[in-house]
N, C-alpha and C positions, 0 to 999 in steps of 0.2 A: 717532359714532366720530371725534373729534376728534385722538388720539392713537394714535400707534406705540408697538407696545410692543416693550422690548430686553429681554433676556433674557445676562444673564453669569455668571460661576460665583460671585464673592465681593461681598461689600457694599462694601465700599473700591473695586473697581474699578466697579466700579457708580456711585461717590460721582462718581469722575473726569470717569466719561464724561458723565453728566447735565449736566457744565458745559458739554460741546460740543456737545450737541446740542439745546437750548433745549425751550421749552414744548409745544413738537408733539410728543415723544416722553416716554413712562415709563419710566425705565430699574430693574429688578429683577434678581435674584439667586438662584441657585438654592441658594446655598450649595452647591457641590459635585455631585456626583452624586445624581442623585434615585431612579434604579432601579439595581439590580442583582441577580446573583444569587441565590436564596435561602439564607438562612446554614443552615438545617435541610435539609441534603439534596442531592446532586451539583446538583441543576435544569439535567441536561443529557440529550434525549430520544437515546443512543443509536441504538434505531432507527429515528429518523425523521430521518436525515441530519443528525446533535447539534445538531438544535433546541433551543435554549437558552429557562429559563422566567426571565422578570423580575421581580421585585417593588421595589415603593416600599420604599425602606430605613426602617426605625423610624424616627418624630421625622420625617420632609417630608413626612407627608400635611399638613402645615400649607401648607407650601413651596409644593405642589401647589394646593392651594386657592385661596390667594392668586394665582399665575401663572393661574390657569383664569379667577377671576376677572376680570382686569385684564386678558385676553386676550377677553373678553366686548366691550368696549368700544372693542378694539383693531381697524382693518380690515387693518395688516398686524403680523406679529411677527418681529424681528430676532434672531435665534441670534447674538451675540457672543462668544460661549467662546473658549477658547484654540486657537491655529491650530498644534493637533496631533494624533494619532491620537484621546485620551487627550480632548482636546475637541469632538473631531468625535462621539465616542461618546455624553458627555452634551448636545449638541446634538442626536442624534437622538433620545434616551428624551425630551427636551423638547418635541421637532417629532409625537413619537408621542401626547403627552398635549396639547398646546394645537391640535392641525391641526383637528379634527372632523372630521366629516362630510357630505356632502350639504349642503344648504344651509345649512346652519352650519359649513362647510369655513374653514379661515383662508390667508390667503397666510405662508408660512412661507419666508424668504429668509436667509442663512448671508452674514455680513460678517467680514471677515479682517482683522486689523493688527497689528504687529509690534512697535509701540509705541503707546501710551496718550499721544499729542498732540493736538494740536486739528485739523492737516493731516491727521494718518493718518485719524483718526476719522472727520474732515468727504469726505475721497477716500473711504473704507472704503465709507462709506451712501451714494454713487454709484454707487458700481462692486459691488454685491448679489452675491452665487452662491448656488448650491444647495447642500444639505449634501452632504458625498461622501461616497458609500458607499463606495466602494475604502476608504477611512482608516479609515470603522465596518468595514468587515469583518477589516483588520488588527488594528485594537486588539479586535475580539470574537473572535480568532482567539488573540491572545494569551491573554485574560481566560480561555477555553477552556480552553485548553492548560495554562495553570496553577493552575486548578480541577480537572481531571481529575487531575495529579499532586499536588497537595495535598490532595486528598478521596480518595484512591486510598493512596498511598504512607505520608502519616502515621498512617493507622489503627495499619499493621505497627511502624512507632516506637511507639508507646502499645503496642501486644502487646510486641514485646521488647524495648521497654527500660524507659519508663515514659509517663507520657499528659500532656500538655502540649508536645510536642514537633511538628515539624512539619519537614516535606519541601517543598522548592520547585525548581521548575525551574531557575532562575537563580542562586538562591539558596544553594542546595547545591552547585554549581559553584565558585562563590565560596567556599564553606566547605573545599571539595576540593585549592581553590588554597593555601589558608592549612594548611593540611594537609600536603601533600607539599611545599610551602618549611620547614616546622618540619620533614621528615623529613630534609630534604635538610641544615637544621643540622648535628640530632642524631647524622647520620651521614657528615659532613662530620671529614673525617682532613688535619688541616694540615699543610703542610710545610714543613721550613723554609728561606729564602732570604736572600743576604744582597747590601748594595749598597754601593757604594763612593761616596767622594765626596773632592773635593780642592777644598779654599779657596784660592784663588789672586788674587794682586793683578800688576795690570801697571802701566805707567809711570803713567797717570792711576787714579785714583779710581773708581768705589768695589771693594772685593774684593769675591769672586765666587765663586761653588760649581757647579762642573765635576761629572759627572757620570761614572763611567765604564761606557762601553761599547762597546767590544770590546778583547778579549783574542786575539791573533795571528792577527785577522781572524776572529774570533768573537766573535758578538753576545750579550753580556750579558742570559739572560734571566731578569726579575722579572716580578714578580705572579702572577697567578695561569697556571697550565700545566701541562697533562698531563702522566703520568710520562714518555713519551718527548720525547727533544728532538732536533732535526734536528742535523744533521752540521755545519752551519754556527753554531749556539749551543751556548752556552755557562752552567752555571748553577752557581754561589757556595753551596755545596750549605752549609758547616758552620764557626763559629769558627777551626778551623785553618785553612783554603784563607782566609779574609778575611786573617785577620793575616798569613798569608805572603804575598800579593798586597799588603796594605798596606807591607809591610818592604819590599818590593821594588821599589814606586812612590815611598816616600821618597828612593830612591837616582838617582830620574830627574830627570831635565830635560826643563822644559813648556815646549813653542814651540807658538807659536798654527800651525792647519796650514793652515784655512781660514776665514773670515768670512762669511758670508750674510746681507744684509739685504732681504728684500723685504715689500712691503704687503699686507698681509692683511686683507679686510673680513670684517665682522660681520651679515649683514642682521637687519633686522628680525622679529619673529615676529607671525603673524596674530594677529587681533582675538578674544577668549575665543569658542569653542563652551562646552558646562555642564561636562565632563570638566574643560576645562584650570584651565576659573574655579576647580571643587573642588581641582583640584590644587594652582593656586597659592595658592591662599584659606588652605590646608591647610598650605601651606610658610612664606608671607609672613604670615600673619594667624593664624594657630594655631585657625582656624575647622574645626571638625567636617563632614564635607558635606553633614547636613542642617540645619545653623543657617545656611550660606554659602546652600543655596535660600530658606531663610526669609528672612532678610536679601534678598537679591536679589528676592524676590515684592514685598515691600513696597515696592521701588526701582519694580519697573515698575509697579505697580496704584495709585501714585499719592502721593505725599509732599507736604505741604502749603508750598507755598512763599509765605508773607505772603500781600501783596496776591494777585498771581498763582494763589490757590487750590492744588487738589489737582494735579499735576502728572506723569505718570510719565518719572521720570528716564532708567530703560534701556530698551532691545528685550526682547523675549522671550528668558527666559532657559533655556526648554526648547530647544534648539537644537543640530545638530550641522553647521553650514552654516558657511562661512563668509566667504558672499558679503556684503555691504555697498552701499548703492541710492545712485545716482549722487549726488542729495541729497545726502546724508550725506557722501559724499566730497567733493564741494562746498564743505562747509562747513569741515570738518577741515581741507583745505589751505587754506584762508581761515586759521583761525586760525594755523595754522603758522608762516604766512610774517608774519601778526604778531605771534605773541609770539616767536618763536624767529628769525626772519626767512628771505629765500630761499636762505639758504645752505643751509637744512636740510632745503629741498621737492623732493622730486624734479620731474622735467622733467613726468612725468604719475602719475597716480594708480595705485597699486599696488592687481592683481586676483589673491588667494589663492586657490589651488586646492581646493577640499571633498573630502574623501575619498568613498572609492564609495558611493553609495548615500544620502551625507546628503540632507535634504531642502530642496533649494536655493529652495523657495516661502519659506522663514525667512530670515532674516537673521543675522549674527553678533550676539555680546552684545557693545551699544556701548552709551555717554549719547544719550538721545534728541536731542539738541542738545550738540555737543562745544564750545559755546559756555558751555555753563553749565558753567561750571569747578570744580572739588572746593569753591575758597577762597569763592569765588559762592554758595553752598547750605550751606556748614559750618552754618551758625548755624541751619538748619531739620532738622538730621540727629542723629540718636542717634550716639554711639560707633564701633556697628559697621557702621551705614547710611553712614557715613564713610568708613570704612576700604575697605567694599568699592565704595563708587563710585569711590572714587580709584583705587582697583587695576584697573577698569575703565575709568576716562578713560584714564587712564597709558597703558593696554594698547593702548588703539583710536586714540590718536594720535600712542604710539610707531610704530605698523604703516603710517603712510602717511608715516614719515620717510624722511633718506638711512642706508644702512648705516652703521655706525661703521668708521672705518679705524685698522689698528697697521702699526706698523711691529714686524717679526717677525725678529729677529737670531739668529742661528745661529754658534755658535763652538763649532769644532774643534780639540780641544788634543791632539796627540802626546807621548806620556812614554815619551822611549825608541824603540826599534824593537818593544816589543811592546803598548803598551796607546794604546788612545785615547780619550777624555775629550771630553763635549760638554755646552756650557752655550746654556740655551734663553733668553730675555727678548723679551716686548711691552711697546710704550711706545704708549700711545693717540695718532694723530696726529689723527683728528678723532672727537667725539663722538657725532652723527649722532643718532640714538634714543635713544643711553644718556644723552642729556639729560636725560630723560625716564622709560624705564624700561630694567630689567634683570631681564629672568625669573629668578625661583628655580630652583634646585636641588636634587635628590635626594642630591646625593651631591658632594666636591668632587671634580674630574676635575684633566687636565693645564696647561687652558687658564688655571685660576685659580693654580699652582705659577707660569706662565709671566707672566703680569701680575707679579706678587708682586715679580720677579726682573728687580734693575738689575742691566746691564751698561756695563762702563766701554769707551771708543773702542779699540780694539786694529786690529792689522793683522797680515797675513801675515810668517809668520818671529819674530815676537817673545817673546823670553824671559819667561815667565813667571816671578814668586816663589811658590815653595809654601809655605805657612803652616802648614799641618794637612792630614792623609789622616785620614777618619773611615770606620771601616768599621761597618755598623749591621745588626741583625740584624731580620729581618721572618717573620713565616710571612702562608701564605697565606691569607684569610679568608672564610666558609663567606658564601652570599648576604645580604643582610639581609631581616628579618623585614618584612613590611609595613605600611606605615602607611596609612591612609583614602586616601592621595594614591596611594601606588604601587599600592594594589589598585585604587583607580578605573581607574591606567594602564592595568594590567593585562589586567583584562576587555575597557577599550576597544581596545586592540591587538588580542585576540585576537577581536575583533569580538564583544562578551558585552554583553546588556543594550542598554539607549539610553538618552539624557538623563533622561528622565522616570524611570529606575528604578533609576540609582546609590545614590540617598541612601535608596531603601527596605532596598535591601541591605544597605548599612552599617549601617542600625540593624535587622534582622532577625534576621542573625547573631549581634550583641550581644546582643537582649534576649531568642534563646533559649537564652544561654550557650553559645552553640559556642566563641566566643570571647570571652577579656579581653582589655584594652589597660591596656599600660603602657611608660609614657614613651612615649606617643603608637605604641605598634606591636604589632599584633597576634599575640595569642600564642594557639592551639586548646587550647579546655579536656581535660582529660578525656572528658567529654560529648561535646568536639567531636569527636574522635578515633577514640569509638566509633561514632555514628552515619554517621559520614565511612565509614570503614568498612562498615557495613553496607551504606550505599548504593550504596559501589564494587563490593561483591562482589555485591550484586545486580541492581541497574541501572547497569552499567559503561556501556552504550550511550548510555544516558539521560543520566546524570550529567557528559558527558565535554564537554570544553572544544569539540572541534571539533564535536559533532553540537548542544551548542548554539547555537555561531555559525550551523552549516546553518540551522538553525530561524527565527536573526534574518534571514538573508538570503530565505528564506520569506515571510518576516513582510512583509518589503520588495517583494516582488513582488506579493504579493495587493494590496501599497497602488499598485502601480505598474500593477496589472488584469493582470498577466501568470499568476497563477494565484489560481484559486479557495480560497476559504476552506474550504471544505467536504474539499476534497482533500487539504490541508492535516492537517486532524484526521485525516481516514482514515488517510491514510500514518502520520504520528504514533502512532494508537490501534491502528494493527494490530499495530506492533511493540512498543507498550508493553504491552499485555494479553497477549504470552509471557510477558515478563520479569515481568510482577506475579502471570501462576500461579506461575511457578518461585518466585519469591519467598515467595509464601504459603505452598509446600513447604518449601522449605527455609535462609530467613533466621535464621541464627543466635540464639537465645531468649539473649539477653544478663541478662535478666532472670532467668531462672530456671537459668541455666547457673552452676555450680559448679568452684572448681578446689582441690581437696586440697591443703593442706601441711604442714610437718612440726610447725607450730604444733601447741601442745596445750590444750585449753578451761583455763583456771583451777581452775574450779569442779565440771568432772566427768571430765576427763582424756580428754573423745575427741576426735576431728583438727580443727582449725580450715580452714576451707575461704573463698578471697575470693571473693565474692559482689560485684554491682555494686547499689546502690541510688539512692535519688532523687539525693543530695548525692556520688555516688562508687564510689569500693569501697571495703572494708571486710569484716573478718576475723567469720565468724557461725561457731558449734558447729553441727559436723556431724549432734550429737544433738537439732537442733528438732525437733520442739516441747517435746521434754522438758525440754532446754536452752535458753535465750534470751542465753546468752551472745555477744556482740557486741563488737567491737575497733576501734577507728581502726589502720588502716593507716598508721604512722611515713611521713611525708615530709620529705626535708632543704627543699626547696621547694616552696612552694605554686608553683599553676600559672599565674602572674603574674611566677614568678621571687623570690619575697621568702623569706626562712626563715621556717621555722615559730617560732612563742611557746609559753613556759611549759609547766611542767609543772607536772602537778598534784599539787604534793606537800605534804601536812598540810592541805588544806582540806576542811571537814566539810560535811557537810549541815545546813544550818539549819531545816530543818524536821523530819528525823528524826536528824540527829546521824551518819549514815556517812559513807564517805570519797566525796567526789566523782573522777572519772575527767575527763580531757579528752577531746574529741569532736568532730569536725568536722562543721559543717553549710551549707548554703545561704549561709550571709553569713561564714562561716569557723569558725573552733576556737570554742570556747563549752565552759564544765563542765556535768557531768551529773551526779545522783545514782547511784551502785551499783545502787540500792534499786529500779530502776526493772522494772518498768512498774508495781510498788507506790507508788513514792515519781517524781512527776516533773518535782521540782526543777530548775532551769539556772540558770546566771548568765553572762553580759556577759563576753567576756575583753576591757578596752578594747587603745588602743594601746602599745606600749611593752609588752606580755605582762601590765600587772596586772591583776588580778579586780575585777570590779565587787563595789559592795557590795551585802546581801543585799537583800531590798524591804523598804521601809518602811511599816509598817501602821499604818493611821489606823484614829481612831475613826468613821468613819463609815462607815453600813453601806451595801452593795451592793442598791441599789431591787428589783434581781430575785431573788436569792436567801438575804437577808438576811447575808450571810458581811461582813466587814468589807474594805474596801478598802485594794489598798497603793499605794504608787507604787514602778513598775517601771522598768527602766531599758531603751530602747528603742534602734534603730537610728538615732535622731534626738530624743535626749534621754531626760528621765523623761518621762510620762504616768502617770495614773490607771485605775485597772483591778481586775477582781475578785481577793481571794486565794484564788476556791475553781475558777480555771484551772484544765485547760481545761473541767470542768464546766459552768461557767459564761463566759461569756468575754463579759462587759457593761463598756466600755471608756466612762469620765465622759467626755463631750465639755463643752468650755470653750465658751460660747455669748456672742454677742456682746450681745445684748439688741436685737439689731435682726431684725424679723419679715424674711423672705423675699417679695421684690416680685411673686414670681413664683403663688405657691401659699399665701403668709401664714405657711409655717412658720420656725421657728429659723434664724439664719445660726449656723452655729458651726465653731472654729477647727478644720482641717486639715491634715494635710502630704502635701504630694507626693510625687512618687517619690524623689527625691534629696534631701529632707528640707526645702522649703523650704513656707515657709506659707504658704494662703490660705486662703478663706474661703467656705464649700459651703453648700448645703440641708441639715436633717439630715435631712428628707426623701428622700433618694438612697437607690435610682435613680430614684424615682416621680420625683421632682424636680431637675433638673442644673443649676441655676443657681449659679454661682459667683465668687467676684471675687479677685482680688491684692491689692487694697486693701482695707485693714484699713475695713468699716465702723462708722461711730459712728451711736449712740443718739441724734441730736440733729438737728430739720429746717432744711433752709436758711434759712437768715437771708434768704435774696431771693426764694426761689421758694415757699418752706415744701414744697420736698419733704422725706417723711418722714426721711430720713438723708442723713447724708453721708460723703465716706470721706478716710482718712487716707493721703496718697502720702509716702512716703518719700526721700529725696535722699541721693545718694552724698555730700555735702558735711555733711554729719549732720542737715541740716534737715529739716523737716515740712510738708506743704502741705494743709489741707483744701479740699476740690473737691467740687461740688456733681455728683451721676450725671446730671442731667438734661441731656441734650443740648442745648433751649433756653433753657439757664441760664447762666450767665456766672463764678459765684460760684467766687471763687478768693482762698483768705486763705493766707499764708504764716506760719508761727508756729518758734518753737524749740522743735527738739527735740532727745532724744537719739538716737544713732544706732541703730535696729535690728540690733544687730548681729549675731543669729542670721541672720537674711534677706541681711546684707550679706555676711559668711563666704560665704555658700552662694553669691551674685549675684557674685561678686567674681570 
């Protein structure tokens, strides 16, 4: 027993650490979590205090093997996972399958670090702990909690509405939100306001835009405000009150009344928690919040920096802390006061305060060294590895600067004895942080009008020249919809969710179509609409913003030993099994619920009724099954916001010669055959409303039902495919000629979800091996492994690179640009 064996969740972090800890230790990887609950069945024992049952997830009894193994050999084993609930959990299903027994017992010890460096690592394996159950009983309290309501709650979606659908604790929440902001639009009555403004020039330079506000000691009020107004304001209700107030300012005389100049500072903002990184990521970088973790994982688990090896550049980016270790502040003001120098350092170092309950054992998301500068690393970084360390150096040594100071001038213009006029202007007197950075924004506010805006020297008493009175008409504007960044806000305000489960959210809601996004802002489908619904009228208690929060703060106490987990679910499951009888009584059957109108069938003249199906609602004859007549339901806009395309008028059937009909489906409008469910022709409606053309039929016959093959025209091109669909439904895969390393069988070409290709087993699912890079039929020229593969460059070149990781082999060749792959990548 020569060696220690370490135990982490990813192979790259894995890579890292082996360089710091030398030959006396093994370091291994769990890939992720190795047990959890079983996907066939609650696996939660009700009556025996919701003892929970585990199993090895498909595909890591290997995982498992290999760590049993090499834990064989090992006399102690080091649990390095990540230092959060979410890691302390697969730290303990690890500690449960390597510990043993009796005298094959193992020493099983829990090491903590907050960055991937050579100090953290080398202090980490000093200073050992034990795993903590408090953090396993939190996060198995969560995992609980939303297994019960997702194996509970979405069955009743499958019963009334349709089955693919799915109910989540937090997640439905968040759909609730997007929900009643789109209500609050749609039923959002604008008003209208209007504002005055006077250009004015005084003795010096430059003119200036006065603003007015108040009229005979009444405050001028815009934007947005309820129907009542206090006695003391005043509101610009309609075109004729502007132009008579305009008429009537032209006829005045502007003297300055009063000047105010004083200094106003800017502090700085603390170092990113994962909320704000998403935020900003989201504003400043047009990142999604699940690519901004991805990006960010690869920064802390380790980036190869030349000589210097695998390196992790950040802290832990699950984080809602935002404390920072003496070290690190150390260093920061070090570099400060040399690039920027002592003008910009404060006297001592700046300690930000963490909101309630974060968990101050973490650290803020920084550069593990704010030495290594963006410009220092560029050349070992991809694109977006780039962009987001920079936005985090920026951030973490903008935070220990000096505020920025303006000076803030204030001038009051008198026109007349009834109106007074006020122009606002900052002029930066020192820069302070914003050397360095400046937070995005949601929205532009006052403070960026008031930058914007020179004003010339003036003094008390001085006549002003008017130039122009502009009077400009505004109504009030309903909230705006949310984007990834303001619903992150959002939930985190309302205390919803933690680090580790923003970016499941954002992509959970999207891919069960509750919602689209467009131009970056979320809009609730139909689907979403309905199910939102549903779950408000039947789990209002459940579903609701604040008894979620209760729950996280829960969640926070079991981790802090101040309440039991077990208590936890009781109180939870006593009130949830009301609400899921009532529910099973009487949730609304959306599915099978019908509404009469005065529509009439075409084809047999009885009442057309909308019905809701997979892709919608839509118009069915009251006489099924006699009838099978069926209608699209006319929309001026799809629910994206875009107008609907084409009609379909004089397009035939090409395979039986009737009229085809338009039809909305799953991916949008598409035509159908009349004929159907005789005939069930469709075709393509591409962009711009025109019709795809009909399929093209080869002479080559279909291997399983001898019918001849056409090429069809897909959501990502043509492909090849049977013409005796859906009878048949044997779809040519394009095959590369290179056998599979894994199982021997075919590699052949695939598309992804978004249409973008690589390169599978055709063996799937027996077999998931898969690659990006295009492989070729030809063995390395250096190693003679059996293939090699084709890497593509955004600059249009080609690089063949040899798979073998002890291979070297790298030839750069001309090519042309992929440009299907590039579109998509781009």
């Amino acid at each position: 027993m020569t060696k220690a064996l370490v135990v982490v969740e990813s192979p790259s972090k894995a890579k890292t650490i082996n360089k710091y800890l030398g030959s006396g230790y093994k370091v291994l990887a769990s890939v992720g979590h190795i047990k959890d609950l079983p996907k066939k069945g609650i696996g939660i024992d009700f009556e025996n205090n919701f003892e929970p049952t585990y199993e090895t997830i498909p595909g890591k009894e290997k995982v498992i093997k290999e760590l049993k193994s090499a834990a064989k050999d090992a006399d102690t084993i080091y649990v390095a996972t990540d230092p959060d609930r979410e890691g302390e959990a697969i730290g303990w299903h690890i500690k449960e399958e390597l510990q043993g027994r009796g005298k094959n017992k193992k020493q099983i010890r829990r090491v903590l670090f907050n960055e991937i460096t050579k100090s953290a690592i080398q202090q980490s394996f000093k200073n050992p702990t034990e795993i903590d159950q408090r953090l396993v009983d939190a996060q198995q309290a969560r995992r609980l909690l939303d297994r019960i309501v997702g194996y509970q709650v979405s069955p009743l979606l499958w019963d009334k509405v349709r089955r693919g659908l799915s109910a989540g604790r937090v997640q439905s929440v968040a759909l609730r939100l997007v929900v009643e902001r789109e209500r609050d639009i749609l039923g959002f009555v604008k008003t209208e306001y209007w504002t005055i403004a006077a250009n004015l020039s005084a003795q010096l330079p430059p003119a200036f835009d006065a603003r007015l506000i108040k009229i005979e000691d009444k405050t001028v009020k815009a934007g947005d405000f309820g129907k009542d107004l206090k006695n003391t304001e005043i509101h610009i209700r309609g075109e004729s009150d502007a132009v008579g107030i305009t008429a009537d300012l032209e006829k005045q005389s502007f003297i300055v009344s009063s000047v105010a100049t004083k200094e106003k500072k800017r502090n700085p903002v603390p170092p990113f928690i994962t909320s704000k990184l998403q935020q900003e990521a989201s504003r400043k970088l047009r990142f999604p919040v699940k690519k901004t973790m991805q990006v960010a994982q690869r920064l802390y688990e380790g980036i190869e920096l030349g000589d210097e090896g695998a390196v992790g550049l950040i802290t832990y980016m699950r984080t809602d802390s935002t404390r920072v270790s003496d070290t690190a502040l150390s260093e920061v003001r070090e570099l400060i006061e040399t690039q920027f120098g002592s003008g910009y350092l404060p006297e001592k170092a700046i300690h930000y305060r963490s909101k309630k309950n974060a968990q101050d054992a973490h650290e803020a998301i920084r550069p593990s060294s704010a030495m290594r500068t963006p410009e220092s690393v560029a050349r070992f970084l991809g694109k977006d590895e780039m962009a987001l360390y920079k936005l985090i150096w920026q951030r973490f040594v903008a935070s220990q600067m000096l505020p920025a100071v303006f000076d803030q001038t204030t001038i009051e213009i008198a026109a007349g004895p009834k109106y007074m006029l006020r122009a606002t202007g900052s002029v930066l007197k020192f820069d302070g942080f914003l050397k360095v950075y400046e937070e995005g924004k949601d929205e532009k506010d006052e403070e960026d009008a008031e930058r914007a805006m020179s004003l010339p020297i003036v003094k008390e008493g001085e006549q002003l020249k008017l130039n122009r009175v502009t009077p400009e008409q505004h109504f009030t504007e309903p909230p705006p919809r949310f984007t990834e960044a303001t619903l992150v806000k959002a939930l985190e305000e309302q205390g919803i969710g933690r680090p580790s489960t923003y970016a499941s959210i954002m992509t959970v809601i999207q891919d069960r179509e509750y919602v689209a996004r467009k131009e970056g802002r979320f809009f609730p489908t139909e689907l979403g609409f309905i199910v939102n619904d549903l779950l408000v009228e039947s789990f209002n208690n459940l579903f609701n913003v604040q008894y979620t929060a209760h729950m996280e703060e829960e969640l926070d106490e079991i981790e802090e030993g101040k309440m039991r987990w077990t208590d936890t679910l009781a109180e939870f499951y006593g009130k949830f099994t009301v609400d899921l009888e009532a529910a099973k009584q009487h949730m609304r059957d959306v599915k099978r619920q019908e509404i009469i109108t005065d529509e009439k069938c075409e084809n047999c003249g009885s009442a057309m009724a909308i019905k809701f199906g997979r892709y919608g609602q839509f118009l069915a004859c009251t006489n099924y099954p006699e009838c099978k007549t069926t209608r699209d339901i006319p929309k001026p806009h799809d629910e994206a916001g875009e107008e609907a395309h084409a009609e379909a008028a004089e397009e035939t059937c090409d395979n039986c010669g009737r009229p085809m009909v338009l039809k909305r489906g799953r991916f949008g409008q598409f035509l159908a055959c009349t004929g159907y469910p005789e005939c069930k022709t469709t075709r393509k409606i591409q962009k711009g409303g025109q019709f795809a053309a009909p399929d093209v039929v080869l002479e080559e016959n279909c291997p399983q039902c001898g019918q001849n093959l056409v090429i069809k025209q897909g959501r990502f091109g043509p492909f090849t495919a049977c013409s005796n669909y859906p009878n048949c439904k044997f779809v040519k895969q394009e095959t590369t000629g290179v056998a599979c390393p894994e199982c021997g069988g075919d590699l052949v070409v695939k598309k992804g979800k978004r249409g973008k290709t690589f390169y599978g087993c055709a063996s799937y699912p027996t077999c998931k091996f898969a690659l990006w890079d295009k492989p070729l039929p030809q063995p390395c020229p250096k190693c003679e492994n059996r293939f090699i593969v084709e890497k593509f460059k955004k600059d249009g070149t080609r690089e063949l690179v040899c798979r073998n990781e002890d291979c070297d082999y790298k030839e750069a060749v001309a090519a042309e640009v992929d440009t299907e792959n590039a579109a998509l990548t781009a």
